[in-house]
N, C-alpha and C positions, 0 to 999 in steps of 0.2 A: 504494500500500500504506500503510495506517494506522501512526503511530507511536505503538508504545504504552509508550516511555517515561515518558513524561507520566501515562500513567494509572498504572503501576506505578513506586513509586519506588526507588531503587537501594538494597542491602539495607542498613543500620547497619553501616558496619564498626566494628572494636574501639576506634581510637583515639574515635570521636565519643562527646560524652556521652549516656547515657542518656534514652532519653525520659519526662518526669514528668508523673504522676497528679497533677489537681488542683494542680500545684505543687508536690509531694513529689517527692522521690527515689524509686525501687520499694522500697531498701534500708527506707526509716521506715515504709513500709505495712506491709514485716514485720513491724518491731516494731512495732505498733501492734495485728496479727493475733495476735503472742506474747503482746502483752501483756492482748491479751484474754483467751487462753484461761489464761493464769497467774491472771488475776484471777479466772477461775468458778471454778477449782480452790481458790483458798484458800478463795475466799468459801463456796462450798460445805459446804466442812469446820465454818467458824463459823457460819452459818445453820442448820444442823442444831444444833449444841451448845445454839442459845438456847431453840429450840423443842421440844426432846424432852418437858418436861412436856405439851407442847400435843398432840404424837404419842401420848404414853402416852395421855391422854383421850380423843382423836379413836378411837383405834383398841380401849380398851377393854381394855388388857395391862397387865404389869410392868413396874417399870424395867429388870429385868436382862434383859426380852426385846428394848426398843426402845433401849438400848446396845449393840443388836448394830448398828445403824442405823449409826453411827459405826464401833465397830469392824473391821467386816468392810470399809468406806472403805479405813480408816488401814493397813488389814492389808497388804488387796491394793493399794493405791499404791506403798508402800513396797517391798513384797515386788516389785512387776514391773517396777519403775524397771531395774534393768538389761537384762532381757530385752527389753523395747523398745527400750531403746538399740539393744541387740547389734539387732534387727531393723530399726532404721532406719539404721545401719549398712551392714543386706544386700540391705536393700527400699530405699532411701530417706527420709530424714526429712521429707521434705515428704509424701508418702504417707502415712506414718505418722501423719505431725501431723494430716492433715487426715482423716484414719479417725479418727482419735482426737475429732474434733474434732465430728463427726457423730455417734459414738458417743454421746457425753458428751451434746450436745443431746436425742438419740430417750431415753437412758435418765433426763434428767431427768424428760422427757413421760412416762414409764414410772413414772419416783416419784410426779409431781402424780395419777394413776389410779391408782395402788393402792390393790387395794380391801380389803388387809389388812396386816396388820406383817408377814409372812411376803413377802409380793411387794414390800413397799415395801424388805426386805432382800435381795430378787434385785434388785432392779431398783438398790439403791446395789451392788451387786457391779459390774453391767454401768456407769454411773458412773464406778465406779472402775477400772476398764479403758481406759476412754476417759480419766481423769484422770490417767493414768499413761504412756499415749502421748501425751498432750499434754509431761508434764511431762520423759518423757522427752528428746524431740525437739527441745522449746525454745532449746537452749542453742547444741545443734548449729547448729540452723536459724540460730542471731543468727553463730555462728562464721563461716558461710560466706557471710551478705551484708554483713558490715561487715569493713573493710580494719582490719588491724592498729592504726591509729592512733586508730580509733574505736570498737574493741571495749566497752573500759573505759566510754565514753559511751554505747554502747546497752546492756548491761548497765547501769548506774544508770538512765538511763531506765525497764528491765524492772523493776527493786526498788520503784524511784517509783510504777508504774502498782496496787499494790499500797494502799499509805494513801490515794494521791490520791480512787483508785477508793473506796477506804471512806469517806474526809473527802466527798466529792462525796454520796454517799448520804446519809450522816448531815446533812449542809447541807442535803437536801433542806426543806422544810416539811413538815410533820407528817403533814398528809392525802395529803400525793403519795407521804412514805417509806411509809404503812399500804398505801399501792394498790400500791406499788412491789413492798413485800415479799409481801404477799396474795398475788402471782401466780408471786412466785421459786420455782422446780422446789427440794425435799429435796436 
């Protein structure tokens, strides 16, 4: 009779360390995953503010109509930030983060095709649905894979990935930041 300990190996108990990604910990790939989806969410917000003159002529409107581009963002971010907690909470924050997180991606793809100011303001609605269970979920999701003693240090990491991320852009040279931006979703 074959032994098939060899091929199956015996399960990770609790006291062994964790097995690492690449050399990471799994705990830093989360933040690494948070601190992506923190950084589309701010950037988001300031990449629209610089371009809206560019929006108003593409599209052929007012300003008070393609202020709504921004507003109805800020509105429903803010306004759903607790109700996704409360649901990731009931459902799950990794669930949550990562609907959000998919959300956020298709309704960018939804802003770069809109073929009018009216849908390019549905489509930052659904955006910002998705930017609100991201931003919801975040904090949780860092609570419960860093131990106590390194809370404080993945959080300032999380803050970090915010300027770093924009310093890294703005360093780019000139013709890679114009490709770069050319193609970032509203």
């Amino acid at each position: 009779m074959p032994d098939f300990r060899e091929a199956h190996p015996p399960a990770q108990s609790a006291s062994d360390p964790p097995a690492t990604i690449l050399g990471l910990h799994p705990k830093w790939w989360v933040l690494i995953a948070v601190g992506a989806g923190t950084f589309m969410t701010a950037l988001d917000i300031s990449v629209v503010n610089t371009v809206l003159p560019v929006i108003t002529r593409h599209f052929e409107t007012d300003v008070a109509t393609v202020e709504w581009v921004v507003i109805v963002y800020l509105l429903l971010v803010s306004g759903l930030l607790p109700s996704f907690g409360r649901l990731g909470d009931l459902r799950g924050h990794k669930a949550v983060y990562i609907g959000g997180f998919f959300l956020f991606i298709l309704s960018s793809l939804l802003c770069a095709l809109a073929p009018g100011v009216f849908a390019l303001i549905a489509a930052r609605c659904l955006q910002a649905l998705g930017a609100a269970m991201l931003s919801a979920n975040s904090p949780a999701i860092l609570t419960k894979s860093f131990p106590n003693s390194q809370r404080g240090q993945a959080f300032r990491q999380l803050g970090w990935s915010l300027p770093v991320g924009a310093a890294r852009l703005m360093a780019a040279p000139a013709p890679s930041r114009a490709r770069l931006c050319s193609c970032l979703p509203l």
